[in-house]
C-alpha positions in Angstrom: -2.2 -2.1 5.3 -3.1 -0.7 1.8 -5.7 1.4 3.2 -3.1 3.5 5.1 -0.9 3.9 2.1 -4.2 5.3 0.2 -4.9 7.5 2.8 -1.1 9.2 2.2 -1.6 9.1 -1.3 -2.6 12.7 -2.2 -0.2 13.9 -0.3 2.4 12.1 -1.2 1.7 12.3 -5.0 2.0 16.4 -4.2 5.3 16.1 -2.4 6.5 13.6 -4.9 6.0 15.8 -8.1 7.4 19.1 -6.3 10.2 17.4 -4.3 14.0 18.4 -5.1 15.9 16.3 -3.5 18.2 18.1 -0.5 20.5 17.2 2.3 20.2 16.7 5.4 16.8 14.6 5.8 14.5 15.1 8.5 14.8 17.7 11.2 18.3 19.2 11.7 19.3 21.9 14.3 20.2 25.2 13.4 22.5 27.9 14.9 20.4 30.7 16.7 23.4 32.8 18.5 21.6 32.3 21.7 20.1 30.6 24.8 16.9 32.6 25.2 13.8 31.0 25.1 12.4 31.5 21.9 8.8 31.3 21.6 7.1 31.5 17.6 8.4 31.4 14.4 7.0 32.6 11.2 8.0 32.8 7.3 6.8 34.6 4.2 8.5 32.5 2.0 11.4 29.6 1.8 14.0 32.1 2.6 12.8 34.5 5.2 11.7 34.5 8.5 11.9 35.8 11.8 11.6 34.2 15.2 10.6 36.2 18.6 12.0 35.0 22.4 12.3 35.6 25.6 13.5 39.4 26.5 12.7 41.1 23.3 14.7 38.7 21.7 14.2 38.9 17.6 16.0 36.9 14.9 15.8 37.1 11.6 17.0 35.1 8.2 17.3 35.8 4.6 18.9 32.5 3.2 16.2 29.6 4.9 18.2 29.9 8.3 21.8 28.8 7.3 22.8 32.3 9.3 20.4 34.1 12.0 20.5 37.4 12.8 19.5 39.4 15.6 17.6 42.3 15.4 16.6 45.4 17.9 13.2 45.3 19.4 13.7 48.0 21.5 11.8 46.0 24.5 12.8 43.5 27.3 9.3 42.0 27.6 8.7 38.2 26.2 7.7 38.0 22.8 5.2 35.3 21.8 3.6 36.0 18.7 4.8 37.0 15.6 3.2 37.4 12.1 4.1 39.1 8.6 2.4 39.6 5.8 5.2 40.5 3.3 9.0 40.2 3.8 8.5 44.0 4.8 5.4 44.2 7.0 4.9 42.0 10.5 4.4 42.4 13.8 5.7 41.0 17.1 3.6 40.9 20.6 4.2 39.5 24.0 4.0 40.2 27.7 2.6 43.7 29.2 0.6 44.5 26.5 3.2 44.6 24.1 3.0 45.4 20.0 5.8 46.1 17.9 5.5 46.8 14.2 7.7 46.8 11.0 7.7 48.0 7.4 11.7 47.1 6.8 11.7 43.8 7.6 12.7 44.5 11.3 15.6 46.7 10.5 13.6 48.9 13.2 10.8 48.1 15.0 7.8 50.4 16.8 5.9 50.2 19.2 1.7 50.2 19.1 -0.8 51.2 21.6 -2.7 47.8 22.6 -4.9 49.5 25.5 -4.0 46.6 27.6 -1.0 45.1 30.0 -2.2 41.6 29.6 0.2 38.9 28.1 -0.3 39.1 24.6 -0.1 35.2 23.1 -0.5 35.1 19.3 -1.6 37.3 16.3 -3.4 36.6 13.2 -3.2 38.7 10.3 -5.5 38.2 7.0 -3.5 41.4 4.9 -1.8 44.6 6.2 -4.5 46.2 7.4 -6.8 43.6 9.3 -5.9 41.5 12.0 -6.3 39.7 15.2 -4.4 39.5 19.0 -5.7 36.7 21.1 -4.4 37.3 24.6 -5.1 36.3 28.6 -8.1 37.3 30.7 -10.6 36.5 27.2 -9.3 39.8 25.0 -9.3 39.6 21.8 -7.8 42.8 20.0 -8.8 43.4 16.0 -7.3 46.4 14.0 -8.8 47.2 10.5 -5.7 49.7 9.9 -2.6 47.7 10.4 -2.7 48.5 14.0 -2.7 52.3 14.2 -5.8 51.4 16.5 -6.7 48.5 18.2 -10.3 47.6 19.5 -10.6 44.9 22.4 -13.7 42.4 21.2 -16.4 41.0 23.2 -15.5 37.3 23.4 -17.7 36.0 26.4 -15.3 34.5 28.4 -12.8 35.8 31.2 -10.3 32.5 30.4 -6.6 33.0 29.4 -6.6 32.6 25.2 -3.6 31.4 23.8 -4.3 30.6 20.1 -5.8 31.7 17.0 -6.7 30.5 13.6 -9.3 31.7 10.9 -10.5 29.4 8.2 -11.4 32.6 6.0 -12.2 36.2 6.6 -15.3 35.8 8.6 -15.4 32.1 10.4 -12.5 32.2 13.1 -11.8 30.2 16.5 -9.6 31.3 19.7 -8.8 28.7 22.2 -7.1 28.7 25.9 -7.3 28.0 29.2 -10.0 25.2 30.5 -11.0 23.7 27.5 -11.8 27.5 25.7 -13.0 27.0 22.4 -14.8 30.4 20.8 -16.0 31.2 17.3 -16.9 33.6 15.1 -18.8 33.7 11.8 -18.5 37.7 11.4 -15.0 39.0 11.5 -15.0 39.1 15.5 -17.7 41.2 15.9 -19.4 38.7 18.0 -18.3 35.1 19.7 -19.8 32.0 20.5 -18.7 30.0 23.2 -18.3 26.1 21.7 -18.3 22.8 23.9 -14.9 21.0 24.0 -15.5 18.5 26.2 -12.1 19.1 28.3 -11.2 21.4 31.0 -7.4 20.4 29.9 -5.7 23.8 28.7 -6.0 24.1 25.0 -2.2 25.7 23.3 -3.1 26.4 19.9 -5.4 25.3 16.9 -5.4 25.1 13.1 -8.3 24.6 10.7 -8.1 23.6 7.6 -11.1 24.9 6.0 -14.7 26.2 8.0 -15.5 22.5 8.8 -12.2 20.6 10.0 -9.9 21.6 12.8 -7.7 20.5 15.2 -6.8 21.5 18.4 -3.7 20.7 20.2 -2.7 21.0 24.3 -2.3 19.7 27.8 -1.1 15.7 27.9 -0.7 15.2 24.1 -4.7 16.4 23.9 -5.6 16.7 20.1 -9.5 17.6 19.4 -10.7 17.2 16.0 -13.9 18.4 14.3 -15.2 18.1 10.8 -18.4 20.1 11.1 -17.6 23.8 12.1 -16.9 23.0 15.8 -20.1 22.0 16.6 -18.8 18.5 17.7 -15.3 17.5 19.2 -13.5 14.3 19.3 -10.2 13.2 20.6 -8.2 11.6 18.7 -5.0 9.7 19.8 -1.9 11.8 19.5 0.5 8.5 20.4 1.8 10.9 23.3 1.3 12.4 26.3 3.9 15.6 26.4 2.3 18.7 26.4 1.4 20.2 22.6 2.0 23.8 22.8 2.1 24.5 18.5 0.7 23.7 15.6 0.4 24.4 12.1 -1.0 23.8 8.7 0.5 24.6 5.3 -2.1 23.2 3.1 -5.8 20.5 3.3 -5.0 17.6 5.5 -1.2 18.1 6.5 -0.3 19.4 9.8 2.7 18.4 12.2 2.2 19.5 16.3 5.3 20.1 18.7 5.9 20.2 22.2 7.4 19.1 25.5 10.7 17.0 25.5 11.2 17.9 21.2 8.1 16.0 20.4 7.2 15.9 17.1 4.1 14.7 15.7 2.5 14.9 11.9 -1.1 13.8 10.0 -1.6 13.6 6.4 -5.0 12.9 6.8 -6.2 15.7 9.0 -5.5 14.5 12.1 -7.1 10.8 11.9 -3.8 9.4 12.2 -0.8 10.6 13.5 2.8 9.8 13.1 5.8 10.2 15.0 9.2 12.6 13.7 12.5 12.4 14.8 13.1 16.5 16.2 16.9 15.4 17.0 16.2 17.8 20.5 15.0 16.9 23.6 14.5 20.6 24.4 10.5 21.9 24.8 9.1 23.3 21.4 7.4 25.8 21.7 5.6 26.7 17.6 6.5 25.5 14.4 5.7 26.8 11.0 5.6 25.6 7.5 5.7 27.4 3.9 4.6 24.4 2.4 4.2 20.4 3.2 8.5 20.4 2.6 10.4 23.5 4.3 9.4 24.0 8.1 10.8 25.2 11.6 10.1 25.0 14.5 11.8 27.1 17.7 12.0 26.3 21.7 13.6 26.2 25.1 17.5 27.5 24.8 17.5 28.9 22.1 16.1 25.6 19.7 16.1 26.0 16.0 15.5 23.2 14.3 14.6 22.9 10.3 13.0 20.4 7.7 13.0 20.7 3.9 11.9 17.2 3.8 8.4 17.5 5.8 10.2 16.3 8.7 10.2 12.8 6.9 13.6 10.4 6.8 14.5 8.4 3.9 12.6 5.4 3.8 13.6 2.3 5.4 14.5 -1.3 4.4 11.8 -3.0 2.9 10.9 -6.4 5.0 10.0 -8.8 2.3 7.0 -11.5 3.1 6.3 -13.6 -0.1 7.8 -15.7 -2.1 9.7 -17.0 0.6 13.5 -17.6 0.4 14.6 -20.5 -1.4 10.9 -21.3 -2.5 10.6 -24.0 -5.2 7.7 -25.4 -7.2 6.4 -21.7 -7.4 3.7 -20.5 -10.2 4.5 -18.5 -13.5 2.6 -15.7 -12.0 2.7 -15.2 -8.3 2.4 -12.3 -6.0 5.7 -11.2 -4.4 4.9 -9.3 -1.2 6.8 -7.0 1.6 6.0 -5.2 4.6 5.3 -1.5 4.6 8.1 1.1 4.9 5.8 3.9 6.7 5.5 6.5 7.3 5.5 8.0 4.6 5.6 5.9 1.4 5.5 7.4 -1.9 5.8 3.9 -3.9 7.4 1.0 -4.4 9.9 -0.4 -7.0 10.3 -4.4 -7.8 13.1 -6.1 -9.5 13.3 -9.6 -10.5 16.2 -11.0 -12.3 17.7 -14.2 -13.0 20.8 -12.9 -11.6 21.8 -11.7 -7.8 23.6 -9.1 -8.9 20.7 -8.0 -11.6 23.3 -7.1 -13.5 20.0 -7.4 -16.2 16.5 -7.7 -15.3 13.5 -9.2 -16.4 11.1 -7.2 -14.7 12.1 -3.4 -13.5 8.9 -1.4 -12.2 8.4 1.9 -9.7 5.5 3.4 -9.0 4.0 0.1 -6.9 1.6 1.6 -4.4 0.4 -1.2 -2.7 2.6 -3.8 -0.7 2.5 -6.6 -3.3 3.2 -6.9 -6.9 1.5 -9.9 -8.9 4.3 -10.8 -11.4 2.4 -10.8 -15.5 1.7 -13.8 -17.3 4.7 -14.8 -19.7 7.1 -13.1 -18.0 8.4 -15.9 -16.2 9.4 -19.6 -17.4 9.8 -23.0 -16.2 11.7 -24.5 -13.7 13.9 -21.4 -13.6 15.5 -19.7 -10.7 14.8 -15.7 -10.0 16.2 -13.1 -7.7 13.8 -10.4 -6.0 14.3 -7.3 -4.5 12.5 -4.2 -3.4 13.0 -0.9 -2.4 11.0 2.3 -1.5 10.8 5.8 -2.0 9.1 8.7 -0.6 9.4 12.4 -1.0 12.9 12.7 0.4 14.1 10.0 -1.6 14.9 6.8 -2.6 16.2 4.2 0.2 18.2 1.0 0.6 17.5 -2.0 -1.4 15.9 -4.8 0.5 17.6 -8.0 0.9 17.4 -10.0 -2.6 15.4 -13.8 -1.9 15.5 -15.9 -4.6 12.7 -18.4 -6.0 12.4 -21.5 -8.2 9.4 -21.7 -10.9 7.5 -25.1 -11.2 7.6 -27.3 -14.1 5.5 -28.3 -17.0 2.6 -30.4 -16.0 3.3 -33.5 -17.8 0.8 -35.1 -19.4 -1.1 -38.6 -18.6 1.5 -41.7 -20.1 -0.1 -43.6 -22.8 0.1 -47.9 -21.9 1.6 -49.6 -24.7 1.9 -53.4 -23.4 0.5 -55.6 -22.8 -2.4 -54.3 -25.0 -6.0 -54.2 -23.0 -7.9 -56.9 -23.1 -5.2 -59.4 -23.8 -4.1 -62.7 -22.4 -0.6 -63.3 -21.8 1.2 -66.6 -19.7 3.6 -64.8 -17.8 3.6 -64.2 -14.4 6.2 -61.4 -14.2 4.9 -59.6 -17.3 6.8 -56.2 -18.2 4.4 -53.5 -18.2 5.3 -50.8 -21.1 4.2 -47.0 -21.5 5.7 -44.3 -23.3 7.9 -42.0 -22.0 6.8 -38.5 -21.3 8.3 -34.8 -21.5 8.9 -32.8 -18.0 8.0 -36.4 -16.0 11.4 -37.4 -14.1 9.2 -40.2 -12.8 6.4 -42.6 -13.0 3.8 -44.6 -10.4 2.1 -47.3 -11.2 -0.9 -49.1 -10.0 -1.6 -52.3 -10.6 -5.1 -54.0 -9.0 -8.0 -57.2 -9.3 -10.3 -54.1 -9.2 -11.5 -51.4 -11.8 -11.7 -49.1 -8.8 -8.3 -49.3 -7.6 -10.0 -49.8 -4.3 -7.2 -52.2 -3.4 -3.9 -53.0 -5.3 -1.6 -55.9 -5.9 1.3 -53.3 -7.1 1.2 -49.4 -5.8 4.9 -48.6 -7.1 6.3 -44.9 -7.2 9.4 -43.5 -8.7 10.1 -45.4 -11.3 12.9 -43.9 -13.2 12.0 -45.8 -16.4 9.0 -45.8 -18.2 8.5 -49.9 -17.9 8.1 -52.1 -14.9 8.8 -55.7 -14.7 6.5 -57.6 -11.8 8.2 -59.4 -9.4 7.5 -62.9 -9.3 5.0 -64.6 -6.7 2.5 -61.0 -7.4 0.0 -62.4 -10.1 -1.9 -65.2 -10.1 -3.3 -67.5 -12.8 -6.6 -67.0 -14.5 -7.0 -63.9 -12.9 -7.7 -60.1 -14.6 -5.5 -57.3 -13.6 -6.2 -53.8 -14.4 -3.2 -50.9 -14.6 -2.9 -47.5 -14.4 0.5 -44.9 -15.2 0.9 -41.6 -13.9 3.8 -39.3 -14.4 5.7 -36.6 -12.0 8.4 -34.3 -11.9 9.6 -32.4 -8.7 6.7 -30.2 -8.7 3.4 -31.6 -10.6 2.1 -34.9 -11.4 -0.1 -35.9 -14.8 -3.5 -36.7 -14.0 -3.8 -40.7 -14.4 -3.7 -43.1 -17.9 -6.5 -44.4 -19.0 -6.7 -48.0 -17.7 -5.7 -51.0 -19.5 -6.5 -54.3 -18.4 -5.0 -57.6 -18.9 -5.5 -61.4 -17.9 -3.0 -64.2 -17.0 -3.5 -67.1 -18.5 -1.1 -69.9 -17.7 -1.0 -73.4 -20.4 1.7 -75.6 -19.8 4.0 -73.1 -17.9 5.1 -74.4 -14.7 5.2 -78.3 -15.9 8.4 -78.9 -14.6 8.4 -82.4 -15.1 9.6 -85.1 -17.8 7.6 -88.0 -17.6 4.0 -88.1 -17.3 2.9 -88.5 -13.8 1.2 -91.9 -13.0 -1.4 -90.4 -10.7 -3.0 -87.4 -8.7 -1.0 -86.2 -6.0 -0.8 -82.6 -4.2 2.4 -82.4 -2.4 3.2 -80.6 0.8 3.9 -76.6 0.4 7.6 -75.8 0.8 8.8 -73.9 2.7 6.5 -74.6 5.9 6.3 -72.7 7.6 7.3 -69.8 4.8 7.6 -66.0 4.6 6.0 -65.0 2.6 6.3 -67.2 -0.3 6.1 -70.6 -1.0 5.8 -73.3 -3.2 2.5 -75.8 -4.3 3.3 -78.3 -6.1 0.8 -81.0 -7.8 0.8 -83.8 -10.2 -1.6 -84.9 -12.8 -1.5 -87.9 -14.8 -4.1 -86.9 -17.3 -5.6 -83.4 -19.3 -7.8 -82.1 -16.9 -9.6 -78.7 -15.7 -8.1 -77.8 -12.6 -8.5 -75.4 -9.1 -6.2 -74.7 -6.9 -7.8 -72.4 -4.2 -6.4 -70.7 -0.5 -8.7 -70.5 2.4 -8.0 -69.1 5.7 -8.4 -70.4 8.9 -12.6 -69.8 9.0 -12.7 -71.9 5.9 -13.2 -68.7 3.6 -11.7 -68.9 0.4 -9.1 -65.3 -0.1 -7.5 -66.1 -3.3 -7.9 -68.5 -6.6 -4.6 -69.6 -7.7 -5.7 -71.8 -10.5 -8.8 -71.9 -12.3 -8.1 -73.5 -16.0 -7.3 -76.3 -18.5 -4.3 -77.8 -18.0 -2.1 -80.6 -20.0 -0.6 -84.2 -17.8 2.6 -83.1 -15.6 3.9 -82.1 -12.7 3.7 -78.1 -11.6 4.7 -75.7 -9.1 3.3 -72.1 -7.9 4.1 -70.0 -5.8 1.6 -68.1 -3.5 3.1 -64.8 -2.6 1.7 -63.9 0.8 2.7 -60.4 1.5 -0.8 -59.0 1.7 -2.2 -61.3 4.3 -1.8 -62.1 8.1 0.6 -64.5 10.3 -1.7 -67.4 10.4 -2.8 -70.9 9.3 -3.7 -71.2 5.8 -4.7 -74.6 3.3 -4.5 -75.0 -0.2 -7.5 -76.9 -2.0 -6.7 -78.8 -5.1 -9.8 -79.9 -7.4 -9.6 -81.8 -10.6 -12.3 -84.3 -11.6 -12.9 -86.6 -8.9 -9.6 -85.8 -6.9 -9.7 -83.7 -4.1 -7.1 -82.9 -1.2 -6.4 -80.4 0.8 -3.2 -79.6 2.8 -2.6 -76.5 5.8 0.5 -74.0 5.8 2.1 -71.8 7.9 2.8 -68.0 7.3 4.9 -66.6 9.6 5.9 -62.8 9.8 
């Protein structure tokens, strides 16, 4: 979408620097006094102009239209061409051959000798001597004395012409009936005849400079060349009502009427085309500009309508895209985006407060051509809420604010928790140890990750949001004479600290879990309890003496899964409890080793 906001740009930067701002926008009707057809308009400045009709009809205005006033041609024929050079000099021409000329600005009008009672379409005049009639049956008439005489021209063809438009004083082209397009390269004197590609009748035609022109016509047709005429393409108009006028105040702007009010306009010289609102339904007929603002264009019954505004409307709403409503957990420096406002846009202005009402702002800026705007670095801070808005303005003016979405910014990345306890490498004889770590700023919580394995492949404690920055394990996790390796990491809402560094730690149980007074007089492993349990239970054993002892669990197969004791330990009687919660419904025994006694007993785990 950029791309078609560049492609307005120099012509919008003109209107935009130039522009005074004026009511009403667009195209607004004005009063003509009558209900004749009227046919072609022209000005010679922002004030006055005259328009020529049906029956002789001439009007004329001093003060940009606001009144029209009609003027005696002294002839009933149609009128459809009209041209002045100076507010004083112009001339009118129409059916039967007819020329009328003034030197009071149409306070009187006379009458000149065509040679000729063909209809008489449009006239072209380079100063107030030379100019140019195109007309039906292939005549063109030229006068080099401000039409004392006029000399019919050799053109080639026998086809109706119906417009005219020279790019300077030597290179012209006429076009009309059947796809007619001839050219000239020396004032007239001779014409080539140029391949349009069409046999669709061709109205009228503007050219911008010797190499681009368009051509407008039958069924919304607009041809388009860039090299002289020597090739024509169509381009797509967006309609298909009948294009009987255009015109062209300065490079690359021109705006084509027609059938049913259409109104149609390019800033690009006719790659692109875009649609006006003419507020008539009535058939225009010609339009004309004094520059890319002020414009009118006449038609059926008496039409005037007027722009001072190129035609264009104030802008539109803005359709915000990105940041989304309500957004949270959003960057320090993202892009807020919106949908274009087109056509045309002049540029864009973005306001981001951390009010609704932006009763103060933090970021105010206009002059945004593009459809984004990537908020600065330090503008913005964390976990704060913002409003954003946008609006648009083009060379009329300045429209309605879009709707205002608001957007939470992340917070802090906090950093990784340092492990204070137990310290690595150290032996402790607790089996619900409390595991320590210092607390961190922007972290509202902490996981922790507690496994047999450097790796963290598997894990004996995988906890998350823990409000405090320690953790007491639950009983029946660890086991005895085993190593256990732990990791911290820290979060808030929005980010989480990369991990601690890991810290490991080894259980090592002495006399904890003698539960007993008196020394045992002999070996004995008792029966688990419960049995069948869920998904803890309780091994108890006595010893009578000091010895080294195992206590292992196997499953079913006879493979060992987990080594509950594997140490030194004093005469008594103990108790352990195998937590079970990582393991399978099944049948399970418990292997107790010590010197020469050995016994083993099954269990049951049920879930």
């Amino acid at each position: 979408m950029n791309k078609i906001i560049v492609s307005f740009l120099l012509i919008i930067l003109f209107n935009c620097s130039t522009f005074v701002n004026s009511q009403p926008y667009g195209w607004y009707t004005q009063t003509s006094g009558t209900t004749s057809n009227l046919n072609n308009v022209k000005f010679v400045n922002s004030s006055t102009g005259t328009i020529v009709g049906q029956s002789g009809k001439i009007l004329k205005t001093t003060n940009s239209g606001t009144n029209w006033v009609s003027q005696t041609s002294g002839t009933t024929n149609h009128l459809f061409g009209v041209y002045f050079v100076n507010i004083h000099t112009g001339w009118a021409i129409g059916d039967i051959g007819t020329i009328l000329k003034t030197t009071n600005g149409g306070t009187s009008w006379v009458t000149q000798t065509s040679n000729t009672y063909y209809q008489l379409r449009q006239v072209y005049f380079f100063n107030s001597n030379t100019g140019f009639i195109v007309a039906w049956y292939g005549t063109i008439l030229k006068t080099t004395n401000g039409g004392t005489n006029w000399i019919s021209l050799n053109t080639g063809t026998s086809n109706n012409l119906l417009g005219i438009s020279f790019a300077n004083s030597s290179t012209g082209f006429a076009v009309g009936w059947y796809g007619t397009i001839i050219k000239t390269t020396n004032a007239g004197a001779s014409w080539n005849t140029l391949t349009s590609g069409t046999s669709s009748t061709l109205e009228d035609v503007t050219f911008f400079d010797t190499q681009t022109g368009l051509i407008v016509g039958e069924n919304g047709r607009v041809l388009r060349t860039t090299n002289g005429g020597t090739n024509w393409s169509t381009q797509t108009s967006g309609t298909s009502n009948w294009i009987s006028g255009i015109t062209s105040p300065h490079a690359n702007f021109a705006t084509m009427v027609g059938e049913l009010g259409i109104i149609r306009t390019t800033t690009n010289a006719g790659v692109n085309w875009y649609s006006q609102v003419s507020n008539t339904g009535n058939w225009l007929s010609k339009i004309f500009y004094v520059d890319t603002l002020n414009g009118w264009a006449v038609g059926d019954y008496g039409t005037i309508i007027h722009t001072t505004t190129g035609g264009w409307l104030l802008p539109t709403t803005p359709s915000l895209g990105g940041v989304s409503n309500n957004a949270t957990c959003i960057s320090l420096t993202p892009t807020v985006s919106w949908s274009i406002v087109f056509p045309p846009v002049c540029t864009y202005r973005v306001q981001i407060s951390t009010s609704n009402a932006f009763s103060s702002t933090l970021i105010d800026t206009s002059g945004v051509l593009y459809l984004n705007y990537p908020i600065p670095s330090s503008k913005l801070s964390y976990g704060t809420n913002y409003y954003w808005r946008v609006v648009a303005k083009n060379q009329v003016g300045v429209g309605p604010w879009s709707s205002v979405r608001n957007f939470r910014t992340t917070y802090q990345i906090p950093i990784a928790p340092v492990l204070v306890a137990p310290v690595t490498n150290s032996y402790i004889s607790n089996l619900t140890p409390i595991l320590d770590w210092d607390s961190v700023n922007s972290a509202s919580t902490f996981r922790i990750r507690v496994s047999e394995d450097s790796t963290f492949a598997t894990t004996v404690i995988d906890t998350n949001g823990l409000v405090l920055s320690k953790y007491q394990v639950t009983e029946g996790i660890l086991q005895n004479s085993v190593k256990y390796y732990w990791i911290v990491n820290a979060s808030n809402s929005c980010v989480t600290s990369s991990w601690s560094l890991i810290s490991n730690f080894r259980i090592l149980l002495t006399n904890a879990g003698n539960n007993g007074i008196e020394i045992p007089k002999s070996f004995k492993l008792y029966d688990n309890y419960p049995n069948p349990f869920n998904p803890v239970t309780t091994i108890k054993f006595d010893i009578p003496v000091n010895r080294y002892v195992k206590l292992k669990i196997y499953d079913i197969m006879g493979r060992e899964i987990t080594n509950l004791l594997n140490m030194d330990l004093k005469a008594g009687t103990y108790e352990y409890k195998w937590n079970a919660s990582n393991y399978s419904s099944g049948m399970y025994f418990y292997k107790i080793e010590t010197g020469s006694f050995i016994d083993v007993k099954r269990m049951v785990l049920i879930k």
